[in-house]
N, C-alpha and C positions, 0 to 999 in steps of 0.2 A: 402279778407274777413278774411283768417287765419292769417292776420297780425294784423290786428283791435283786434281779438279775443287774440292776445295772449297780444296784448298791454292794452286789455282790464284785463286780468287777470293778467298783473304785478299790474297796479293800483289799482285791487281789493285785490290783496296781502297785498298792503301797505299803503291800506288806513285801511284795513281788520285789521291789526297787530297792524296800532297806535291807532282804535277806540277801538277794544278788546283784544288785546295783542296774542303771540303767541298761546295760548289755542286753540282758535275760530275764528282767524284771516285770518289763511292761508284757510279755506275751503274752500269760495268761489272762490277763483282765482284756487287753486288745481283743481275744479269742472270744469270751464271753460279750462283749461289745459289738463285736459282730456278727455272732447268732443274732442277737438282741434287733441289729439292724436291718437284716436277713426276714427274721420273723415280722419285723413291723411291717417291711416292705409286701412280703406278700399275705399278709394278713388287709392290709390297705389297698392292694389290686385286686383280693377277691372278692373284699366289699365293695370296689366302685363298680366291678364286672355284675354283680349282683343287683346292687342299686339300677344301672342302666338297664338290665333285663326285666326289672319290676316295672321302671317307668315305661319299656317298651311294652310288655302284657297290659299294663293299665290301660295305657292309652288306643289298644286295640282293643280291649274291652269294654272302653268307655265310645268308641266308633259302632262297636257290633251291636249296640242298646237298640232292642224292636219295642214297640207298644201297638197297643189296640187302640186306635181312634173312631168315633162314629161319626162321620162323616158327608153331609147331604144323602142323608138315609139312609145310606148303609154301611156297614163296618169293613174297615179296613183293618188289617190284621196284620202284625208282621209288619209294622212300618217304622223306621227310622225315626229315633226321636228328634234327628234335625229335622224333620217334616214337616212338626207338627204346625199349622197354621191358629191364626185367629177364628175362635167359635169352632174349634174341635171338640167334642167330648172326649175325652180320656178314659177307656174303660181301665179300670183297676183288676189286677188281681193279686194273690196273696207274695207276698216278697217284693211288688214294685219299686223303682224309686220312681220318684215325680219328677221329671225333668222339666216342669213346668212351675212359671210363675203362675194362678189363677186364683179361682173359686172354688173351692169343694164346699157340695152342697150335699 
């Protein structure tokens, strides 16, 4: 669509310039040139506002990650996946992810 637009406002330039001359020629196409640059502009600030709100949910959700580990005999519940130590077992359950390098046996 902002290719149409801007092809649209070269034609309007210069069909603009040869029916009215430079005076009153260029308006139209300039007008259309700057919706164009208008729309990019905030079409480009609600996606980086967007993008930085994702990477901030992510990265709080990638902090909030609890697991079950079994743990010198009993189970820990509800702990931090930066917790997890060497010779933990990691209880699984359905939708996990593994935030571990190991063994599944």
């Amino acid at each position: 669509m902002l290719r149409i637009l801007c092809a649209a406002a070269a034609v309007s330039i210069i069909v603009g310039v040869i029916t009215h001359g430079w005076e009153e020629g260029w308006i139209e196409g300039a007008a259309i040139i700057i919706a164009v640059v208008i729309i990019v502009t905030v079409t480009a600030t609600n996606d980086y506002m967007k993008a930085k709100q994702f990477r901030k949910l992510n990265d709080s959700a990638a902090k909030m990650r609890k697991v079950s580990v079994y743990r010198d005999g009993k189970v820990n519940s509800q702990l931090s996946h930066f917790d997890i130590l060497v010779g933990d077992i990691l209880i699984l359950n359905t939708g996990d992810i593994l935030p571990i390098d190991g063994i599944v046996t």
